[in-house]
N, CA, C and O atoms as CSV, one atom per row, in Angstrom:
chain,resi,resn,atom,element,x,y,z
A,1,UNK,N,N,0.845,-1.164,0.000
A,1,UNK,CA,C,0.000,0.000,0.000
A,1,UNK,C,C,0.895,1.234,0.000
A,1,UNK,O,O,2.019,1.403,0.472
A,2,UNK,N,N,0.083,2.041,-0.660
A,2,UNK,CA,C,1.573,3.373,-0.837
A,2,UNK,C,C,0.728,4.503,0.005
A,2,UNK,O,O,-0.490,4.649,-0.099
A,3,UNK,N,N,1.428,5.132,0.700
A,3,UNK,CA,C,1.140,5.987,1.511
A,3,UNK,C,C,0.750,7.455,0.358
A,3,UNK,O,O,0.813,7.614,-0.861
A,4,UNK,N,N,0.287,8.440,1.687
A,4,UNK,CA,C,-0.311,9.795,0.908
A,4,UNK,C,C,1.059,10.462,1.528
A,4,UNK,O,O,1.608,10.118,2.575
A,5,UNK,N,N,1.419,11.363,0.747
A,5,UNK,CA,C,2.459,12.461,0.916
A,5,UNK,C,C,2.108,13.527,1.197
A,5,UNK,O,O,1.075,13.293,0.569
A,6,UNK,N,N,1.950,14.562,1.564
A,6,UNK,CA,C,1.692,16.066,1.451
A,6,UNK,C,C,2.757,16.843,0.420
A,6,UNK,O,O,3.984,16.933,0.478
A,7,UNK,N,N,1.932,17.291,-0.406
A,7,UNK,CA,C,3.017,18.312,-1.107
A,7,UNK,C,C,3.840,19.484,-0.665
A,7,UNK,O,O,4.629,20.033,-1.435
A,8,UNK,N,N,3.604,19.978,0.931
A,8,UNK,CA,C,4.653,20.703,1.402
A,8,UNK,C,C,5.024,19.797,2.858
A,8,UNK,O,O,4.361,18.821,3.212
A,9,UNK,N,N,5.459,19.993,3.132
A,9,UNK,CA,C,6.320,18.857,4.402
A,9,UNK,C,C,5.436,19.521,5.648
A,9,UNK,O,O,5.020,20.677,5.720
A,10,UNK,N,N,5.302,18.605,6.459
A,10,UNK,CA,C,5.152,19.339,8.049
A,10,UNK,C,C,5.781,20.651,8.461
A,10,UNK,O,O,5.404,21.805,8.664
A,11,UNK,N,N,6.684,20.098,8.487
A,11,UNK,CA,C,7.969,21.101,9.545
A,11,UNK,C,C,7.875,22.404,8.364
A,11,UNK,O,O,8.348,23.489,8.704
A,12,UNK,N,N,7.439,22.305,7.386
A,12,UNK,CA,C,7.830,23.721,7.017
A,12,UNK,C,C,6.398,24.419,7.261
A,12,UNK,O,O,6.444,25.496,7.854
A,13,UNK,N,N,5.435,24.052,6.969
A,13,UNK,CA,C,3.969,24.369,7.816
A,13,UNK,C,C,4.019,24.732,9.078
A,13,UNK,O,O,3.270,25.603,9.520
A,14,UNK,N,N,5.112,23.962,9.977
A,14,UNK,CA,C,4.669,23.979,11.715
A,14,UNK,C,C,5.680,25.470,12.092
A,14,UNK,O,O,5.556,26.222,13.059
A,15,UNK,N,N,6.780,25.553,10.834
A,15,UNK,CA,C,7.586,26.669,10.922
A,15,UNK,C,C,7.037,27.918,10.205
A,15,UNK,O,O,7.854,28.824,10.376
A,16,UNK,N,N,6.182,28.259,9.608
A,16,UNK,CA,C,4.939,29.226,9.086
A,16,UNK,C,C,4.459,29.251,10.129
A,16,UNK,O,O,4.754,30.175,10.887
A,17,UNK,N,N,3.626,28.329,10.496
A,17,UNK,CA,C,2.653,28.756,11.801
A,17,UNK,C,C,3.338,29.682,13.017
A,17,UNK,O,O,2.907,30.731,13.496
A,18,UNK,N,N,4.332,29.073,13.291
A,18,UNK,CA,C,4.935,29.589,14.582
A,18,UNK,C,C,5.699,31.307,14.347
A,18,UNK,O,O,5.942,32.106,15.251
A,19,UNK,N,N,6.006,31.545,12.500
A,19,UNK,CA,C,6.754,32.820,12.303
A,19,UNK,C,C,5.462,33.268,12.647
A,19,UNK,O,O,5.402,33.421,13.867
A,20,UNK,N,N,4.275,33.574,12.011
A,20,UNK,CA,C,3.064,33.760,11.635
A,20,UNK,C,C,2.435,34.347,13.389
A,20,UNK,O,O,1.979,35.432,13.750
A,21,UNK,N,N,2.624,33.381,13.948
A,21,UNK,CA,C,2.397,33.643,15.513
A,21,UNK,C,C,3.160,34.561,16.103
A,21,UNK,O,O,2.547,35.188,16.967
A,22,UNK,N,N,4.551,34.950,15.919
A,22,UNK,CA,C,5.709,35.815,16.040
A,22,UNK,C,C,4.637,37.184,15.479
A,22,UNK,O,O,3.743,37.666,16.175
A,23,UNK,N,N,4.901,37.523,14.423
A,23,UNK,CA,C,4.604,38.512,14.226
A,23,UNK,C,C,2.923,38.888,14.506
A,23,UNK,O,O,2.599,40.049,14.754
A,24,UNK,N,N,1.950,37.827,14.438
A,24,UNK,CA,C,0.235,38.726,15.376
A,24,UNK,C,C,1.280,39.323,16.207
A,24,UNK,O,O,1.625,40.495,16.057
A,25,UNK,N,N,2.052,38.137,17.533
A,25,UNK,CA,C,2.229,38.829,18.649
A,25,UNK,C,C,2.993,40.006,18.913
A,25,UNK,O,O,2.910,40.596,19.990
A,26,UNK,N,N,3.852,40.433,17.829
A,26,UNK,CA,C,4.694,41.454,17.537
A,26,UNK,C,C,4.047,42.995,17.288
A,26,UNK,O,O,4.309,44.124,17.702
A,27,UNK,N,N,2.695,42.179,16.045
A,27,UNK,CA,C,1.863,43.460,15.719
A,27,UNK,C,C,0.902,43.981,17.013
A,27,UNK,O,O,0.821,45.201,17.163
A,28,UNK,N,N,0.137,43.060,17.995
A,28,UNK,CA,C,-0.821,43.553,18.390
A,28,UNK,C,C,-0.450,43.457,20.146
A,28,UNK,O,O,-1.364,43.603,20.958
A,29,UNK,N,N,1.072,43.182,20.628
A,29,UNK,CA,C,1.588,43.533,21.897
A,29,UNK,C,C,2.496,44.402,22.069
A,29,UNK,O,O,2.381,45.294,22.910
A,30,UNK,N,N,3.939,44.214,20.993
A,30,UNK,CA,C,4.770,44.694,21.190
A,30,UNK,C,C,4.559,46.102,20.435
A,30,UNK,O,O,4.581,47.106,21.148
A,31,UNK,N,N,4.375,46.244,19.179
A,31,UNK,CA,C,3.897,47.574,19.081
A,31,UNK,C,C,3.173,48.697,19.722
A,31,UNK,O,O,3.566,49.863,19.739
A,32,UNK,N,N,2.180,48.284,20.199
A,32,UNK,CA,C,1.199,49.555,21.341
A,32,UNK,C,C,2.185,49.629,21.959
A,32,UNK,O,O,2.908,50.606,21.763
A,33,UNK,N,N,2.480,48.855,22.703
A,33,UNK,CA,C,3.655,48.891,23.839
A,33,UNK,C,C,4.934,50.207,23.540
A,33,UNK,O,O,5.144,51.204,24.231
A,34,UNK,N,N,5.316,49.966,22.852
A,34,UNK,CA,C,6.648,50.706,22.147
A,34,UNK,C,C,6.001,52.098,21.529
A,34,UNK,O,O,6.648,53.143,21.608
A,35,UNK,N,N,4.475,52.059,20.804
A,35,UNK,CA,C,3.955,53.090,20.513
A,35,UNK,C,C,3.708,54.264,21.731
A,35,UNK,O,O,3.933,55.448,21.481
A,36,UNK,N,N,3.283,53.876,22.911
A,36,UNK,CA,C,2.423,54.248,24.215
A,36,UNK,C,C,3.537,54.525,25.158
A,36,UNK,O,O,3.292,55.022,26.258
A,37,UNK,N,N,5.050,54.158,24.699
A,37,UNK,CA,C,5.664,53.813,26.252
A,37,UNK,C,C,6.033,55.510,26.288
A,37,UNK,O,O,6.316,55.949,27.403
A,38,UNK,N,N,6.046,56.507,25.100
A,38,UNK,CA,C,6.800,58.090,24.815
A,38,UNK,C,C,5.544,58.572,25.570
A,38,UNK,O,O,5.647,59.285,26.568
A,39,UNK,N,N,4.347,58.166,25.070
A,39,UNK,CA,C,2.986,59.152,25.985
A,39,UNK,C,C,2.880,58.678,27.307
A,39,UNK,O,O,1.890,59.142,27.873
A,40,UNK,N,N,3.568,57.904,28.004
A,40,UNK,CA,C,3.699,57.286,29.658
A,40,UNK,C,C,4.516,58.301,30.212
A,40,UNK,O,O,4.186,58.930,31.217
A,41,UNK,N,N,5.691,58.502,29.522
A,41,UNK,CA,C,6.522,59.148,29.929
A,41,UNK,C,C,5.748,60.970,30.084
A,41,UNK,O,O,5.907,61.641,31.104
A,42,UNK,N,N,5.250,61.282,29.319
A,42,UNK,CA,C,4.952,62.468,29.491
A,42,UNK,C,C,3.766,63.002,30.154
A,42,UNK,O,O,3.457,64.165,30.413
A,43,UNK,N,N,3.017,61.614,30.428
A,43,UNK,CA,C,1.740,62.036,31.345
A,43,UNK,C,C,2.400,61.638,32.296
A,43,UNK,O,O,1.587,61.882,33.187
A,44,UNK,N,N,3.594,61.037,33.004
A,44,UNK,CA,C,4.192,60.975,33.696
A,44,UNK,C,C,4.482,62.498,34.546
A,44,UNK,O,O,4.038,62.915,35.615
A,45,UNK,N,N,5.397,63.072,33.580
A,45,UNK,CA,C,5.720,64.262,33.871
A,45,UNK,C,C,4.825,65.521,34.326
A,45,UNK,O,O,5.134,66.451,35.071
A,46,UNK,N,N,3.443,65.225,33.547
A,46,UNK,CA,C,2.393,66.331,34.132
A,46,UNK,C,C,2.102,65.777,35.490
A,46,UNK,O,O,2.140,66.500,36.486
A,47,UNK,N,N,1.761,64.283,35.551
A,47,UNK,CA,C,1.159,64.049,37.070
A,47,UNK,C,C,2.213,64.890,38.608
A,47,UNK,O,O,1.692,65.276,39.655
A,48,UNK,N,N,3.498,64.957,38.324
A,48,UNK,CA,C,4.173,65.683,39.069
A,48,UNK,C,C,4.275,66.956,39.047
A,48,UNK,O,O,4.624,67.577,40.051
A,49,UNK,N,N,3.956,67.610,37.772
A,49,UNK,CA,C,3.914,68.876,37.871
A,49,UNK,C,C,3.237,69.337,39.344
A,49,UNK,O,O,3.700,69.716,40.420
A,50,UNK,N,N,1.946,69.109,38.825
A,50,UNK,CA,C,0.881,69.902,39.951
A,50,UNK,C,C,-0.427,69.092,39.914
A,50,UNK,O,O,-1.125,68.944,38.911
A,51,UNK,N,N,-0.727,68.465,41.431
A,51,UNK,CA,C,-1.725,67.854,41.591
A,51,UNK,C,C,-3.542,68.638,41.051
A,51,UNK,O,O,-3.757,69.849,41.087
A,52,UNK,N,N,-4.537,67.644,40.629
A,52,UNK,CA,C,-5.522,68.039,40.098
A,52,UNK,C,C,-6.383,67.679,41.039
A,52,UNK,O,O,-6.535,66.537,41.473
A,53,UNK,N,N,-7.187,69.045,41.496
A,53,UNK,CA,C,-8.264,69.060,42.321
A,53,UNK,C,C,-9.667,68.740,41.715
A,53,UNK,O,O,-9.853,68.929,40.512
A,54,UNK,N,N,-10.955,68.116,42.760
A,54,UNK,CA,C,-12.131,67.448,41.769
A,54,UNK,C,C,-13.003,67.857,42.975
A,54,UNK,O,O,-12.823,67.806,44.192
A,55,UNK,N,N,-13.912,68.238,42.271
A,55,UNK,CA,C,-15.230,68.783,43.406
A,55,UNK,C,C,-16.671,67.915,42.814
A,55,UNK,O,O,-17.066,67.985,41.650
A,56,UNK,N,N,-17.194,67.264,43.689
A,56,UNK,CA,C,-18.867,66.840,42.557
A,56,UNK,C,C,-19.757,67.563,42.925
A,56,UNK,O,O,-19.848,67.707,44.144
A,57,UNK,N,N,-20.459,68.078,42.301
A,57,UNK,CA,C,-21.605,68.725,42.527
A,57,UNK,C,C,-23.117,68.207,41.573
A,57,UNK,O,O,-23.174,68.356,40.352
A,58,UNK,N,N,-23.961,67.755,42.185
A,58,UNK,CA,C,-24.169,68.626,43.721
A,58,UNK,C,C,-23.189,67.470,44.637
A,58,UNK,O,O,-22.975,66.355,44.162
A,59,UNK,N,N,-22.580,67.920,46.120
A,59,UNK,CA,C,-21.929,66.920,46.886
A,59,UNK,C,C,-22.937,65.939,47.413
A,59,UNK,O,O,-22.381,64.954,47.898
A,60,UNK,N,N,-24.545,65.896,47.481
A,60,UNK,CA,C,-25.337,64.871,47.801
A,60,UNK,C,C,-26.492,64.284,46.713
A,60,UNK,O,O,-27.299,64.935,46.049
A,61,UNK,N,N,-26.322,63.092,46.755
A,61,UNK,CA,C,-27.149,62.637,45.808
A,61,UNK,C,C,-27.940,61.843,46.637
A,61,UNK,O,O,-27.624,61.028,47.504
A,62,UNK,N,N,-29.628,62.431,45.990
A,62,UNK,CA,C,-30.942,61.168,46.324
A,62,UNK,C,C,-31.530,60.734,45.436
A,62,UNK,O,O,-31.806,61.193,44.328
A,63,UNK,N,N,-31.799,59.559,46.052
A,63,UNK,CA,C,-32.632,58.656,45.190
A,63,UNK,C,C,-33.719,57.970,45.592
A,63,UNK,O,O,-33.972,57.343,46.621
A,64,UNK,N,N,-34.409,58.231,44.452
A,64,UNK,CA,C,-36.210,58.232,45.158
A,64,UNK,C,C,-36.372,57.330,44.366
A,64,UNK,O,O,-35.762,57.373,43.297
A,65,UNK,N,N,-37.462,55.984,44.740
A,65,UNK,CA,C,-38.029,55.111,44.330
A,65,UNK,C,C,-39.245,54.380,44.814
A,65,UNK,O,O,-39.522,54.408,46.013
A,66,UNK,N,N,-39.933,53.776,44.017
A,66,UNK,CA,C,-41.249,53.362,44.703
A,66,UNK,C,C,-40.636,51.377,44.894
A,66,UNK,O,O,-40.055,50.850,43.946
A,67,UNK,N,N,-40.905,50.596,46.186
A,67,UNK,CA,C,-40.943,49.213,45.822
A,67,UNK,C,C,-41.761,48.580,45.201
A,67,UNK,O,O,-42.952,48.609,45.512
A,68,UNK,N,N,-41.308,47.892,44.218
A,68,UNK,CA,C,-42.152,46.906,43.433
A,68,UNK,C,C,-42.258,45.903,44.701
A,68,UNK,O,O,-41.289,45.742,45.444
A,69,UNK,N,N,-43.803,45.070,44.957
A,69,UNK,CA,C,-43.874,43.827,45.487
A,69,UNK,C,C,-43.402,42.723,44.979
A,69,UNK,O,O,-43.099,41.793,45.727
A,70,UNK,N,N,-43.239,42.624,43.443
A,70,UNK,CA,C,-42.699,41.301,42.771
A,70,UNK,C,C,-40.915,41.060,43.018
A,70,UNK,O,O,-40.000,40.475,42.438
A,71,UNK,N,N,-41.002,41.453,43.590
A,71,UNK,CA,C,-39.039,41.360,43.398
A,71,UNK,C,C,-38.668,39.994,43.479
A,71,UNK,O,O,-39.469,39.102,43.756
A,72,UNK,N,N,-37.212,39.782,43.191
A,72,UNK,CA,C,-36.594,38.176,43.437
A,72,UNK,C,C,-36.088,38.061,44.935
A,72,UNK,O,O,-35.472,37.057,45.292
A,73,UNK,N,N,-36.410,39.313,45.982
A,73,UNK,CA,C,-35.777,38.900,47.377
A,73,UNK,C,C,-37.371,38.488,48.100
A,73,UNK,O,O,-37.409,38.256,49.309
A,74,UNK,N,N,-38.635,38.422,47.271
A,74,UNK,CA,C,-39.560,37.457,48.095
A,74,UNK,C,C,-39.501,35.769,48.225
A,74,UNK,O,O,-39.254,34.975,47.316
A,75,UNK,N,N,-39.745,35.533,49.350
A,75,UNK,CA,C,-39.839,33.861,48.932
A,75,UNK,C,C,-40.701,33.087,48.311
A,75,UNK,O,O,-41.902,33.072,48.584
A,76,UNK,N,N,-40.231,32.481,47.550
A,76,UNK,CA,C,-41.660,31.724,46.099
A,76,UNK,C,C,-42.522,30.824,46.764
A,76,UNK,O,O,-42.240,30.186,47.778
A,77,UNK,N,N,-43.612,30.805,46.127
A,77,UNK,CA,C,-44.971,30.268,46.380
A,77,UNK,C,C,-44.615,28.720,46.448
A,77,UNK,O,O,-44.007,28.149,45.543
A,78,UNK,N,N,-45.117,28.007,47.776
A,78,UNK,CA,C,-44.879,26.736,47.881
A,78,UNK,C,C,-46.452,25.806,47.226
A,78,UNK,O,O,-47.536,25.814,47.811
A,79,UNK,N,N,-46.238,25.278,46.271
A,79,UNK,CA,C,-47.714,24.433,46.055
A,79,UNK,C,C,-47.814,23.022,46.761
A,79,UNK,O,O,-46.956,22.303,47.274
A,80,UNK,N,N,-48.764,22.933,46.646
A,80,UNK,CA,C,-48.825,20.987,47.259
A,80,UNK,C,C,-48.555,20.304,46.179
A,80,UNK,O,O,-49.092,20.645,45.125
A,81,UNK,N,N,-47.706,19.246,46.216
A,81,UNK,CA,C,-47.707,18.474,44.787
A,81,UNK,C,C,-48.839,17.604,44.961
A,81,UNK,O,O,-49.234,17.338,46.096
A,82,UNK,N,N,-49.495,17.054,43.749
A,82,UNK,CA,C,-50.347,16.322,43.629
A,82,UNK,C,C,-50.244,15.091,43.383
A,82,UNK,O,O,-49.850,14.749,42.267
A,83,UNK,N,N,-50.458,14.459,44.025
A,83,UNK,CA,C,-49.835,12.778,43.603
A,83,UNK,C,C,-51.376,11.689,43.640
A,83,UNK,O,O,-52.227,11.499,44.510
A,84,UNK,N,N,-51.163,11.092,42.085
A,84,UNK,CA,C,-51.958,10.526,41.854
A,84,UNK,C,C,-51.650,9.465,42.790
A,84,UNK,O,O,-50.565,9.111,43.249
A,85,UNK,N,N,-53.400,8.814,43.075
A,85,UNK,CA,C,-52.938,7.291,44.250
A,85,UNK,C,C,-54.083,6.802,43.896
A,85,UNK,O,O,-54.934,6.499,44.733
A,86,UNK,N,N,-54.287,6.635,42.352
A,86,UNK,CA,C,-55.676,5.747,41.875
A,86,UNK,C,C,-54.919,4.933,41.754
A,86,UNK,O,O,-55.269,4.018,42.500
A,87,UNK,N,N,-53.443,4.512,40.897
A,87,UNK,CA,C,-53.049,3.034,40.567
A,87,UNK,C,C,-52.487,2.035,41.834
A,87,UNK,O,O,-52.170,0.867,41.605
């Protein structure tokens, strides 16, 4: 019986796959990374400049609501089971 061959070999497939994997991980980690690391540095530098003050207004918040009776923190309706006892 004669075997099936592949017309390109394993190992050169399993060595595609793995360059192939190199560079996603190149394009979509190491780049941002290397893109982002110059704008770290310089929001760096403002955070020391001079601290940023934050006020909310209004400083109190209410909240008005009516209770629904149906909620999921009531406990559910217990029925009697019915059990046939003709047979």
């Amino acid at each position: 019986m004669t075997s099936y061959r592949t017309p390109m070999p394993r190992l050169t497939i399993g060595l595609a796959a793995i360059a192939l994997s190199a560079v996603t991980f190149g394009l979509t980690v190491m780049l941002p990374t290397s893109l982002y690391s110059q704008l770290n540095d310089a929001m760096l530098a403002a955070k020391r400049a001079a601290p940023i003050e934050v006020s909310i207004v209004p400083a109190q918040i209410t909240v008005t609501g009516e209770c629904d009776k149906n909620m999921a923190y009531e406990p559910a309706r217990r029925s009697i089971p019915v059990v046939d006892r003709s047979s």
